[in-house]
C-alpha positions in Angstrom: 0.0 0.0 0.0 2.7 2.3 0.7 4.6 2.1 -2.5 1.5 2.6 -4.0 1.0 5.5 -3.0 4.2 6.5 -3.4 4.3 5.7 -7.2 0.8 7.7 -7.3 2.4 10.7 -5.6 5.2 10.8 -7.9 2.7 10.6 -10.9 1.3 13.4 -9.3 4.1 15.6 -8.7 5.5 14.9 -11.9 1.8 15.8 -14.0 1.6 18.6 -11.9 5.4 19.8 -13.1 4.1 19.1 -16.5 1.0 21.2 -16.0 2.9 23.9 -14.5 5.6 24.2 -17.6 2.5 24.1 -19.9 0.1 26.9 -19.0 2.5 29.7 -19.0 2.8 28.6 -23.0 -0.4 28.1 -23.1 -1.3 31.7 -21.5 1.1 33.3 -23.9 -0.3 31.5 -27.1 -3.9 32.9 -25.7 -2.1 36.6 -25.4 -1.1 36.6 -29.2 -4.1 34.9 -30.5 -5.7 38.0 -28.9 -3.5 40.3 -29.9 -3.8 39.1 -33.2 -7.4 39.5 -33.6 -7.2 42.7 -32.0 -4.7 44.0 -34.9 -6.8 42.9 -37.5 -10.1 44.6 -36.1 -8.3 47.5 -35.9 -6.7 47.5 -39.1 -9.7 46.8 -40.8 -10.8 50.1 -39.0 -8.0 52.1 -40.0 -9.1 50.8 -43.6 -12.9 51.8 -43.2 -11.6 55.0 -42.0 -9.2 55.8 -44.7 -11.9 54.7 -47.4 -13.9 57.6 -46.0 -11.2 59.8 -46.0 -10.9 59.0 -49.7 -14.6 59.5 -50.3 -15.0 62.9 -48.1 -12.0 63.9 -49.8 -13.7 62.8 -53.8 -16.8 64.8 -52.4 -14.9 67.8 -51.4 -13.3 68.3 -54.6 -16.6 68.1 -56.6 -17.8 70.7 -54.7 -14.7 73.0 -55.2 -14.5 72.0 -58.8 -17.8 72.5 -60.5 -16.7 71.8 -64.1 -15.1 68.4 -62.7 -18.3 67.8 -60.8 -20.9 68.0 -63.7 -18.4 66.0 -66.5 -18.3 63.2 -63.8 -22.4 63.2 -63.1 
């Protein structure tokens, strides 16, 4: 009974040293998987953004350039 338990403590200790090397990794692969998606949102704002830039910008221009405006109508 005593080795027994024993061998099951060791398996224990030794899981649990596995366990403890693994969820740091684990934790940091989590971190860059959000980070990740968190880029890409925001990228895809900054695109939205600059699109409507572009378009305000189009806009703008018709309005300051009348001749432009009604060739392009």
């Amino acid at each position: 009974m005593k080795k027994e338990l024993e061998a099951r403590i060791q398996a224990l200790e030794a899981e649990k040293a596995a366990l403890l090397e693994e969820i740091p990794n684990l934790r940091e692969k989590l971190a860059v998987l959000k980070l990740e998606r968190h880029a890409q949102a925001l990228g895809n704002e900054v695109s939205n953004l600059k699109a409507e830039r572009s378009n305000l910008e189009q806009e703008i221009a018709n309005y300051t350039n009348p001749q432009q405006a009604s060739f392009t109508s």
